[in-house]
KEVEXLUM-165339 format. One record per residue (C-alpha): y, x, z; residue in three letters. Coordinates in steps of 0.25 Angstrom, whole numbers. Layout:
REM residues N
<<Y, X, Z>, "ALA">
...
REM end
This chain:
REM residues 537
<<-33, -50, -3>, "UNK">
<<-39, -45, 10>, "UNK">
<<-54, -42, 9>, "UNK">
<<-65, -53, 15>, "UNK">
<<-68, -49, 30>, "UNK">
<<-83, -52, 34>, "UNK">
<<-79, -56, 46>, "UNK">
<<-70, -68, 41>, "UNK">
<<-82, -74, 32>, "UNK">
<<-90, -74, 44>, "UNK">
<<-81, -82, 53>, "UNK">
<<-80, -93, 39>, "UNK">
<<-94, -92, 38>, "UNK">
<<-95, -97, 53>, "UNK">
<<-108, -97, 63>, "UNK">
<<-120, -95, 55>, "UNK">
<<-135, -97, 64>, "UNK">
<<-150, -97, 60>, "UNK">
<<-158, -112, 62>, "UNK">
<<-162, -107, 75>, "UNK">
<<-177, -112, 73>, "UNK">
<<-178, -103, 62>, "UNK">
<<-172, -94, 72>, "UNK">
<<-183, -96, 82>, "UNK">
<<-194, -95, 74>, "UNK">
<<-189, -81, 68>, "UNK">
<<-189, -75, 83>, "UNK">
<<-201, -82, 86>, "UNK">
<<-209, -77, 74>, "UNK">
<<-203, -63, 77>, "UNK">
<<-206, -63, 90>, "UNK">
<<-220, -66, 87>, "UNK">
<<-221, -55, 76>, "UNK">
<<-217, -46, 87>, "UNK">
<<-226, -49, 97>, "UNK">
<<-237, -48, 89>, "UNK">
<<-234, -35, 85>, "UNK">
<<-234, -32, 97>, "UNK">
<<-244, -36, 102>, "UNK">
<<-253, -29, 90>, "UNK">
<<-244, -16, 91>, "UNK">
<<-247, -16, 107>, "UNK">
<<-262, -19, 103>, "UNK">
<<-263, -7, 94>, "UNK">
<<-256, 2, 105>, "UNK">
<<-266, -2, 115>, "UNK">
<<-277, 2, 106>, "UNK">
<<-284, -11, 104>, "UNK">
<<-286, -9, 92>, "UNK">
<<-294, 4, 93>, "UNK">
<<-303, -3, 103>, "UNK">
<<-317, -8, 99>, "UNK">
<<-324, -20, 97>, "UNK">
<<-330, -20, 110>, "UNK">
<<-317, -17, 118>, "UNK">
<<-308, -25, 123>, "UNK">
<<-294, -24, 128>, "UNK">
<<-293, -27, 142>, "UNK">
<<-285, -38, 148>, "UNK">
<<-273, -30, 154>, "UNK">
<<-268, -25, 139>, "UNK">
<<-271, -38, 133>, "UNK">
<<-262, -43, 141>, "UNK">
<<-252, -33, 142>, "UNK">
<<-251, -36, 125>, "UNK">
<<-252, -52, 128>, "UNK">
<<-240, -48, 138>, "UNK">
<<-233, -40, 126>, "UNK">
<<-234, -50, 117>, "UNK">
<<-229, -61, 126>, "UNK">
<<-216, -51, 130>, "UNK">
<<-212, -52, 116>, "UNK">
<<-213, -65, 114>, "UNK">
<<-205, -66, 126>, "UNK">
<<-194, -57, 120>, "UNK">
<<-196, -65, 108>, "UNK">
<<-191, -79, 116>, "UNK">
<<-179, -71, 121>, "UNK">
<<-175, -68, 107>, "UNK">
<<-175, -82, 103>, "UNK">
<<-166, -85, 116>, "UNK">
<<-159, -73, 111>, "UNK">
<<-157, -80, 97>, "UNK">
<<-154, -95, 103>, "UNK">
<<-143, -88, 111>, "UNK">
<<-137, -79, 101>, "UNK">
<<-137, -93, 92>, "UNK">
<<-131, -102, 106>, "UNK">
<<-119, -90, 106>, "UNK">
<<-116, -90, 92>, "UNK">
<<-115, -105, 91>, "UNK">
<<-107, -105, 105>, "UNK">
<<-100, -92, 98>, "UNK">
<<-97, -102, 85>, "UNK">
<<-93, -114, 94>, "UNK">
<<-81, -105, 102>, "UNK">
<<-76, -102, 88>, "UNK">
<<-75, -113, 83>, "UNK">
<<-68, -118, 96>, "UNK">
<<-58, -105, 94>, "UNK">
<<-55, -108, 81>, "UNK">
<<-54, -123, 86>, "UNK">
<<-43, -118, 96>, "UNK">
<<-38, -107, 87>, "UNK">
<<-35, -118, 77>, "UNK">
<<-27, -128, 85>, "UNK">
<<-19, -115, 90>, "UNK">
<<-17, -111, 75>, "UNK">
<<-11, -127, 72>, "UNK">
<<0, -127, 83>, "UNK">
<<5, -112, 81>, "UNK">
<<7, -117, 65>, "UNK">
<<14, -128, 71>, "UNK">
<<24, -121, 81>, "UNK">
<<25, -111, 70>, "UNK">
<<31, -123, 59>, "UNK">
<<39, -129, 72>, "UNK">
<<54, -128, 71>, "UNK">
<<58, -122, 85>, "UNK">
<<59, -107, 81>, "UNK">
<<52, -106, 96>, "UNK">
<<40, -113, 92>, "UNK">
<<38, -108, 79>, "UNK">
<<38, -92, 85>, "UNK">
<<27, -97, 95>, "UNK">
<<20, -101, 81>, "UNK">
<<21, -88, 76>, "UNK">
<<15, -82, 90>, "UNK">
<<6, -92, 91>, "UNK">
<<-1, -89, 78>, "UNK">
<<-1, -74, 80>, "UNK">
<<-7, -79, 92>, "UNK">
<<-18, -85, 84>, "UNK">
<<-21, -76, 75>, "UNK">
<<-23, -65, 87>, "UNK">
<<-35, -77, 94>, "UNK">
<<-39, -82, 81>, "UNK">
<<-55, -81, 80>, "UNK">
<<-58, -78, 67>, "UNK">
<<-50, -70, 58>, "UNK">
<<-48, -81, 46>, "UNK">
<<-40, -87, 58>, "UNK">
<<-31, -75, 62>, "UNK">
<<-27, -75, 45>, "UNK">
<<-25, -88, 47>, "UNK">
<<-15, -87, 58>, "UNK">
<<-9, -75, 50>, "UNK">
<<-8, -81, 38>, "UNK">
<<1, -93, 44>, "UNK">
<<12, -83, 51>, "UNK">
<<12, -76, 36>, "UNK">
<<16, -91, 30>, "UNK">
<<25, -94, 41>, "UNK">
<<32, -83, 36>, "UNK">
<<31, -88, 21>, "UNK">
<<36, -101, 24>, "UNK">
<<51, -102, 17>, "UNK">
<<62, -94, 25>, "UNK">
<<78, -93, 21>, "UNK">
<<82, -77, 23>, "UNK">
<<95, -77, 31>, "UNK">
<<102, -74, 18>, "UNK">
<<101, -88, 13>, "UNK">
<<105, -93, 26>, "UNK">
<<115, -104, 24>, "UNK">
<<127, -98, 30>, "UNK">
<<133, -102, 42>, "UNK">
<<122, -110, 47>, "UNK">
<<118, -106, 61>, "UNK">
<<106, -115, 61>, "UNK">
<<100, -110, 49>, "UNK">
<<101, -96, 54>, "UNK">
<<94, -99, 67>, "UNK">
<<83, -106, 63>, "UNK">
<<81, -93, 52>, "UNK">
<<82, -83, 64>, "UNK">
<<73, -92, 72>, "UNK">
<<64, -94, 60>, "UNK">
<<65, -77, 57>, "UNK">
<<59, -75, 69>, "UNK">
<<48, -81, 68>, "UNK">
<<45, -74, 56>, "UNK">
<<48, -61, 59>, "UNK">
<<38, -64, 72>, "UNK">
<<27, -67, 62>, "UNK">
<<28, -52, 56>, "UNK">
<<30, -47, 70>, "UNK">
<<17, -53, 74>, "UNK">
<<9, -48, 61>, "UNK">
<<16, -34, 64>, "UNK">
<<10, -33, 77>, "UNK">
<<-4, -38, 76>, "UNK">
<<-5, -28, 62>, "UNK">
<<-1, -18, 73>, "UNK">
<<-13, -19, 81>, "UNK">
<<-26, -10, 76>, "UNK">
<<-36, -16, 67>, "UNK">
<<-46, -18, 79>, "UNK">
<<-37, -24, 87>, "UNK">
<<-41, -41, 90>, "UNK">
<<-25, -44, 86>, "UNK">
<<-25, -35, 74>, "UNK">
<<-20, -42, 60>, "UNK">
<<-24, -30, 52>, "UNK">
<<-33, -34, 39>, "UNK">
<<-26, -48, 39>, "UNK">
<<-17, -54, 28>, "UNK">
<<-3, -56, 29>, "UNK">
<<4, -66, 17>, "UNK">
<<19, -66, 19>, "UNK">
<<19, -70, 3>, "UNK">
<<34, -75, -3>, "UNK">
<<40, -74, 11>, "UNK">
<<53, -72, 14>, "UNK">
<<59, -59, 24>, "UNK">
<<68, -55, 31>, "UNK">
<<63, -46, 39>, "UNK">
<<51, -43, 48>, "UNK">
<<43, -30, 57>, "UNK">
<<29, -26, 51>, "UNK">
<<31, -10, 56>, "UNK">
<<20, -4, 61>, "UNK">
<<9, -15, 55>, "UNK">
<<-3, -9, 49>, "UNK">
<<-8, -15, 36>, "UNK">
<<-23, -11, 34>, "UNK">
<<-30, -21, 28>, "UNK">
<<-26, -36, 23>, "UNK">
<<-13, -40, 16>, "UNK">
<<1, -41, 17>, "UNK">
<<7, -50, 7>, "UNK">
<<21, -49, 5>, "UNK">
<<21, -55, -9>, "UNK">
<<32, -63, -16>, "UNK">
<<40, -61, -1>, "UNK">
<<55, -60, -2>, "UNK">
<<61, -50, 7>, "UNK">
<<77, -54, 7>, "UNK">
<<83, -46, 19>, "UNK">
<<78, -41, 34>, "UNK">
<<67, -30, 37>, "UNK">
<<51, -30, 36>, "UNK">
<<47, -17, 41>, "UNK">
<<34, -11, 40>, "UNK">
<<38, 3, 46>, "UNK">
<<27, 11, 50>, "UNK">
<<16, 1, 45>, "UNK">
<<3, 6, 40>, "UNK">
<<-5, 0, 27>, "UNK">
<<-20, 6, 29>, "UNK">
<<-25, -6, 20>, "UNK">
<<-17, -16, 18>, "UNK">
<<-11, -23, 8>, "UNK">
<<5, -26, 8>, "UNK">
<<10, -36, -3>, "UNK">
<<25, -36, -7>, "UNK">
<<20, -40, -22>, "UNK">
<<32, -48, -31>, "UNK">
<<41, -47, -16>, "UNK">
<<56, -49, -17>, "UNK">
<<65, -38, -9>, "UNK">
<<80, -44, -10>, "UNK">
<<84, -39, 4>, "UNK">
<<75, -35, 12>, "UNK">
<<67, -23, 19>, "UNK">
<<54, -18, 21>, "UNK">
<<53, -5, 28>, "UNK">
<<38, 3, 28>, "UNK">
<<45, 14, 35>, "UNK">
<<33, 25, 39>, "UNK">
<<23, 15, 35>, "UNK">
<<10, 21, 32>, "UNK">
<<2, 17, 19>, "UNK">
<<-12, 22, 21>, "UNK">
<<-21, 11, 13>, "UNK">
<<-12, 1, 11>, "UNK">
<<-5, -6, -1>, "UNK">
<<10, -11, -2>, "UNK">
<<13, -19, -15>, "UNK">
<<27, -23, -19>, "UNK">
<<23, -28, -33>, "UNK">
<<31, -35, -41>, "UNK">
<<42, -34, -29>, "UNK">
<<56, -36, -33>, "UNK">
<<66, -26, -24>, "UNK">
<<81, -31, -27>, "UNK">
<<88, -28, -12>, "UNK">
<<77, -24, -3>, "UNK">
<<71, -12, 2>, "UNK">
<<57, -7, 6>, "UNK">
<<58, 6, 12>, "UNK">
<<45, 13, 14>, "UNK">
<<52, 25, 22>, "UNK">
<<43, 37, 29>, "UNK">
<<30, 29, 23>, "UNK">
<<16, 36, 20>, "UNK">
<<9, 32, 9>, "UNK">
<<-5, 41, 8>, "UNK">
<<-14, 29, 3>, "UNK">
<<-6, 18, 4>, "UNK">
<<0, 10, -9>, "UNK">
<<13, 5, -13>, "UNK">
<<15, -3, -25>, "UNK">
<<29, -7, -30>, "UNK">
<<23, -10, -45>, "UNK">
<<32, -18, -54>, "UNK">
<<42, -19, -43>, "UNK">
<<57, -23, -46>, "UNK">
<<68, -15, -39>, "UNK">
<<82, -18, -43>, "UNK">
<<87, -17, -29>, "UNK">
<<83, -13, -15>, "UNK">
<<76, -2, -11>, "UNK">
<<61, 3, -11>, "UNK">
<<61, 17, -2>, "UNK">
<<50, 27, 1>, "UNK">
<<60, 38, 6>, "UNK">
<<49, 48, 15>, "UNK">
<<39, 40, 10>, "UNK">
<<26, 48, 10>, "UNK">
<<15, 46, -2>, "UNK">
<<2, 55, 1>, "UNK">
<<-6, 46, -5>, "UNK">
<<-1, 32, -10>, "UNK">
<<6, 27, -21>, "UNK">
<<20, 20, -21>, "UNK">
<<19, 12, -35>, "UNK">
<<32, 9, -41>, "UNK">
<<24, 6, -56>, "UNK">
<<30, -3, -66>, "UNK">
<<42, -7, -55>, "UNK">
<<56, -10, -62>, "UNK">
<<69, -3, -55>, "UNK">
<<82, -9, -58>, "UNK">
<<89, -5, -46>, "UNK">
<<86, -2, -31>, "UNK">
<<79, 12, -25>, "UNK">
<<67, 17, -25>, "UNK">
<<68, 29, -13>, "UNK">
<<57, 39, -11>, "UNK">
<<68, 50, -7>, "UNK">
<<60, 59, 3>, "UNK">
<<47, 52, 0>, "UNK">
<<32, 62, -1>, "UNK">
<<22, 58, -12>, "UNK">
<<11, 69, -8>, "UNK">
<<-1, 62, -16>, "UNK">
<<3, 48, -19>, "UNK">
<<9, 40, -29>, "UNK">
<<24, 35, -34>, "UNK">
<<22, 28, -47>, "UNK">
<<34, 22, -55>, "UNK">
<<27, 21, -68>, "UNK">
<<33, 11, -79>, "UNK">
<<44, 9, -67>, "UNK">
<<56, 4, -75>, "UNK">
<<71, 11, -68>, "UNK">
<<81, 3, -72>, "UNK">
<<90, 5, -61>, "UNK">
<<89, 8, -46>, "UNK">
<<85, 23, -40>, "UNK">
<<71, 30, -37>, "UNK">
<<72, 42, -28>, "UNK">
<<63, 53, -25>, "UNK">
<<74, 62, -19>, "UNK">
<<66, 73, -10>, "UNK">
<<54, 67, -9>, "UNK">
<<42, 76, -10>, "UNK">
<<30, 72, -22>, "UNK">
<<20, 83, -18>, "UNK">
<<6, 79, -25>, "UNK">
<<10, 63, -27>, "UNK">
<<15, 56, -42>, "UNK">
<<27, 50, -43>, "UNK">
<<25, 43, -59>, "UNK">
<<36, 36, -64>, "UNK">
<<26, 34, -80>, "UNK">
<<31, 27, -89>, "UNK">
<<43, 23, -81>, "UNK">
<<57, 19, -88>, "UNK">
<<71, 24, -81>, "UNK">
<<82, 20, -87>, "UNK">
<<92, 16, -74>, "UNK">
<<86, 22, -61>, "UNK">
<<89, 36, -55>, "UNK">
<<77, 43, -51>, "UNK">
<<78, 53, -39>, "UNK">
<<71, 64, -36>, "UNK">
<<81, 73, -31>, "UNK">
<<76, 83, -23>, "UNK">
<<61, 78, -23>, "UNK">
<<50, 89, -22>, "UNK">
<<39, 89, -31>, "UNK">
<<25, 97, -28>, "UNK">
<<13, 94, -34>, "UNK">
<<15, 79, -38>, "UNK">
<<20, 73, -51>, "UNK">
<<31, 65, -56>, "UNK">
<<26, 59, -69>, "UNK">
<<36, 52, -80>, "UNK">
<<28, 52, -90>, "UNK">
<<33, 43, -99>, "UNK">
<<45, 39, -92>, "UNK">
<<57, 34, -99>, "UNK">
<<72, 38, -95>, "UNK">
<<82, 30, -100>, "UNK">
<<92, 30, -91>, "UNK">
<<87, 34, -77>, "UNK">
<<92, 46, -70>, "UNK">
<<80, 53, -64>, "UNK">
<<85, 66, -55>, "UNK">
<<76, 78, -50>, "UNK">
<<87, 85, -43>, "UNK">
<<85, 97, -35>, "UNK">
<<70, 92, -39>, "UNK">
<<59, 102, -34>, "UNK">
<<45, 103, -41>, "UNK">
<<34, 112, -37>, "UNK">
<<21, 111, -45>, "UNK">
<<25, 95, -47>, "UNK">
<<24, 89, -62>, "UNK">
<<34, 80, -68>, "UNK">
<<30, 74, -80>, "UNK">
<<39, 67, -89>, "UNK">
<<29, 67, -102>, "UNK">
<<31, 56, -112>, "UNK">
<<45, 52, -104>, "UNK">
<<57, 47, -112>, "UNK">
<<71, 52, -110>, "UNK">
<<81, 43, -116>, "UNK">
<<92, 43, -105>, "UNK">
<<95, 46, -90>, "UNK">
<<93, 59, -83>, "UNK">
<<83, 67, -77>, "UNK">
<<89, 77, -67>, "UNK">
<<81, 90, -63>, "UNK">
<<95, 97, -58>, "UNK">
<<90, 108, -50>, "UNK">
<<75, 105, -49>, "UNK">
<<67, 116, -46>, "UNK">
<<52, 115, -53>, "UNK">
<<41, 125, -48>, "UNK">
<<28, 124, -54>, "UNK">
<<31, 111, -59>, "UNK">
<<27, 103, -74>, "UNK">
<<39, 94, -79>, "UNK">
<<33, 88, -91>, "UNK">
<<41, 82, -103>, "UNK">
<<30, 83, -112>, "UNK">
<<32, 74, -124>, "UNK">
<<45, 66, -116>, "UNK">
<<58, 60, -126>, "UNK">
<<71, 64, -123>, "UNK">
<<80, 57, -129>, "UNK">
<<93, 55, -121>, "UNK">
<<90, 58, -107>, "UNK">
<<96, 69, -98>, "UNK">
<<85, 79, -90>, "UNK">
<<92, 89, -84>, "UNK">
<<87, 101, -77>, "UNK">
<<99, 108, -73>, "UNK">
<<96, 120, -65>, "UNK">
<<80, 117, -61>, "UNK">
<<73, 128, -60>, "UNK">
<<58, 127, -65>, "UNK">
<<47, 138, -60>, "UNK">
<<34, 139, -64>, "UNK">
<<34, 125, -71>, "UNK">
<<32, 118, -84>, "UNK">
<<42, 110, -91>, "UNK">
<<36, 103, -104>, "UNK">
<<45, 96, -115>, "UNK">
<<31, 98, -123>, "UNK">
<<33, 88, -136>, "UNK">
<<45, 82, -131>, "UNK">
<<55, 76, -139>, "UNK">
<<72, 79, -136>, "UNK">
<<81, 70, -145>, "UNK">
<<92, 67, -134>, "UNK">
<<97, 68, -123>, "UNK">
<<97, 82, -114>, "UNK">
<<87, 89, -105>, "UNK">
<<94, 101, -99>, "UNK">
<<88, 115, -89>, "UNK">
<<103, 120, -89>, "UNK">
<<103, 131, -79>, "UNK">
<<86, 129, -76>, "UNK">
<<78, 140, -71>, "UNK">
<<64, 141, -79>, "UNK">
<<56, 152, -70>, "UNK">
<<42, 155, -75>, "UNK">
<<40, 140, -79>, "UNK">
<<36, 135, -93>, "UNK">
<<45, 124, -103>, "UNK">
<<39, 121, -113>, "UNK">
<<46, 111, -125>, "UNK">
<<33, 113, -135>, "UNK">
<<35, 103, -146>, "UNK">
<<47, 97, -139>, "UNK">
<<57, 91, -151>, "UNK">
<<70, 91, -151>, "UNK">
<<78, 80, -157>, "UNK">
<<91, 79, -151>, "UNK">
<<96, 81, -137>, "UNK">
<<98, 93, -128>, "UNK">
<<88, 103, -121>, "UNK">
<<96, 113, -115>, "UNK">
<<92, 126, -105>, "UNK">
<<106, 130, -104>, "UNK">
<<107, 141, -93>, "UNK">
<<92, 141, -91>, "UNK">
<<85, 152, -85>, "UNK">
<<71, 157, -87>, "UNK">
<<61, 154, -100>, "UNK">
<<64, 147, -111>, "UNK">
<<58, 134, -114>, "UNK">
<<44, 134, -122>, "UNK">
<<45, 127, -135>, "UNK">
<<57, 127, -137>, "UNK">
<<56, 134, -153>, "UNK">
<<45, 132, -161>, "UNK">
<<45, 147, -165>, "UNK">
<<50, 160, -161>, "UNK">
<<66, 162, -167>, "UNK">
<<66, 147, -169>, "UNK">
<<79, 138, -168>, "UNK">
<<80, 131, -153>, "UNK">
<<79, 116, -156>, "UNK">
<<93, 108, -156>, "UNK">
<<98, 103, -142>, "UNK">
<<90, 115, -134>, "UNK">
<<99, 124, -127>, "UNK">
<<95, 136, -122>, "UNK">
<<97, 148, -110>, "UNK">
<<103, 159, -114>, "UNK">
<<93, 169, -118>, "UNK">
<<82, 160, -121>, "UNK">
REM end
């Protein structure tokens, strides 16, 4: 909900004006308040009050002050004329509004009528006509207005070409015919959300409700979003285009909540998210696509929360995150793609905590987290693959914790991670794989403290680890393998402090550098069963 604009309650409030004898008896009363002071201030300038009984002001001064006194009050008339003709404008200023808005109204009637005519023709000079209107209308409560008719027009029932009956020539004209019309509608808003704030056509800080209409298609590239709404909700986008490319959300407020992607595409393509929120809550993706290619988050918000994707595409590929949050929380992935590839989270967020994979693939493949969170807590995997092939972390964090992987294949290949932290604390392996062939950790936490593993497969294969930590402190091993065949531990620490050993495999088979700490509770003791060591360990 937009915020209450001072300006609006006035113009409903309407011409407000003082009784105007109470008027002028107050300029009256004044202006005899300030000739009097006058008058005594001039008489104690003169001296006259320093003067003796017997002295007496001559005749010239006295009526120099009688002629003071009487300027005043002659100011003080041109005040209340002052007063009157201020009043006379106002009420002249009120009666030309009112004839606007007279004027205005009757222009408003026959534009909604040409735009409910059935002659294509006719019905487009309804949609310029009330764009028209908006751009002359005298108050803004009279531009929403306007607005807020093209934004129904565009809500009325409408049958996508797909469920065209086939063959029928007719039917397909009068959609073609009807098609442009709408898409003339978002042309126009595009335009005038264009134009700078100041400018008199500007639709910045209005409200636009497109709420359960139907898409296919449509240009909003280059709009800026900073203040009002965009409400998208419970719309259906079935095939076509809308493209916000290169738009920029300063303020703004776009709904996509509980919206139904079966075909579609939106494009934010280099669309820039200063201030501004996206919400696709509650959104179902099964066929479409929203790409947000090459855009820059460093303030912005994007919220994808309980989201369902069992198809389709949502893609961030050299998406930049300085300072954002992309928030994939509590969303269920059955199928589909989720593409960050070559994406740069510098300071912002990703969160996928309590996400459900069940199918479908998430990549990070070489993208850069250098500061930012990516937090997949409490999430369950047990279909999807996870990609982060060749991604570089510096200084940010993956967190896990308490994940569960069931099934799920998560790949670090080729990973590299300098000073980054990868926490996997209280997680749960059960099945599934997580592949670390041939990452290369520098200065880096991996962190397994009190995880389960039970039946999954983490393999290290030739990672080489370098001034780093790897804890398995208190964790438990009763299936499945976890394997550093043919890693490099150079000067960094593994420690397996209270880790129990129950079944499965832990094997450093061709490892180089120092053994693990923890391993033996004593000096001389027996290895636990299922570790396999280097040789010379």
């Amino acid at each position: 909900m937009s915020p209450q604009i001072p300006a609006l309650q006035a113009e409903r409030r309407g011409l407000r004006l003082w009784n105007v004898g109470i008027v002028l008896l107050l300029a009256f009363a004044s202006a005899l308040l300030v000739a009097g002071f006058v008058f005594y201030t001039g008489w104690d300038l003169l001296g006259a009050r320093g003067l003796k009984k017997q002295q007496k002001i001559d005749s010239k001064t006295l009526f120099d002050l009688v002629k003071l006194s009487f300027g005043v009050v002659a100011g003080a008339g041109a005040l209340v004329a002052l007063v009157v003709a201020y009043r006379r404008q106002r009420v002249d200023e009120d009666a030309a509004l009112r004839d606007t808005t007279r004027l205005h109204n009757e222009r408003f009637t026959n534009a909604v009528s040409q735009l409910g005519d059935e002659s294509p023709t006719v019905r487009l000079g309804g949609v310029h006509a009330l764009a028209g209107l908006a751009d002359d209308a005298p108050t803004r409560q009279l531009r929403q207005t306007c607005i807020d008719v093209l934004c129904a027009f565009l809500r009325l029932p409408y049958t996508a070409e797909a469920d065209l009956p086939t063959g029928d020539a007719g039917a397909r004209h009068s959609y073609l015919a009807l098609r442009e019309a709408r898409h003339t509608v978002l042309r126009l808003i595009r335009d005038h959300l264009r134009l700078p704030q100041e400018h008199p056509h500007s639709w910045q800080r209005y409200d636009f409700d497109f709420s359960n209409a139907v898409f296919d298609g449509g240009d909003l590239s280059k709009a800026t979003f900073s203040g009002g709404a965009v409400t998208f909700t419970g719309a259906t986008f079935s095939s076509g285009v809308l493209t916000f490319d290169d738009a920029t959300f300063s303020g703004g407020q776009v709904f996509f909540i509980e919206a139904t992607f079966s075909g579609g595409e939106i494009n934010f393509r280099s669309a820039e998210f200063s201030g501004g929120e996206v919400y696709f809550t509650g959104t179902s993706f099964s066929g479409g696509e929203v790409y947000f290619t090459g855009a820059t988050f460093s303030g912005g918000e994007v919220y994808f929360t309980g989201t369902t994707v069992s198809g389709g595409e949502i893609g961030f590929p050299s998406a930049t995150v300085s300072g954002g949050v992309i928030d994939f929380s509590s969303a269920t992935v059955s199928g589909g793609v989720i593409d960050f590839s070559s994406a740069t989270v510098s300071g912002g967020q990703v969160p996928f905590s309590r996400t459900k994979f069940l199918g479908g693939t998430v990549g990070f493949s070489s993208s850069t987290i250098s500061g930012g969170t990516v937090d997949f807590i409490s999430a369950v995997f047990s279909g999807s693959t996870i990609d982060f092939t060749e991604t570089v972390l510096s200084a940010g964090t993956l967190d896990f914790n308490r994940a569960k992987f069931s099934g799920s294949t998560v790949t670090f290949t080729r990973f590299a991670f300098s000073a980054g932290t990868v926490d996997f604390t209280e997680a749960t392996f059960s099945a599934g794989t997580v592949n670390y062939t041939d990452a290369t950790f520098s200065g880096s936490k991996i962190d397994y403290t009190q995880a389960t593993f039970s039946g999954s497969t983490v393999d290290y294969t030739e990672a080489i680890f370098s001034n780093g930590t790897v804890d398995f402190i208190l964790t438990v091993f009763s299936g499945g393998t976890v394997a550093f065949t043919r890693a490099a531990l150079f000067t960094s620490t593994m420690k397996f402090t209270g880790a129990m050993f129950h079944g499965g495999t832990v094997t450093f088979d061709e490892a180089t550098g120092s053994a693990p700490v923890g391993l033996v509770a004593s000096a001389g003791s027996p290895w636990p069963a299922g570790v396999t060591l280097a040789a010379g360990w």
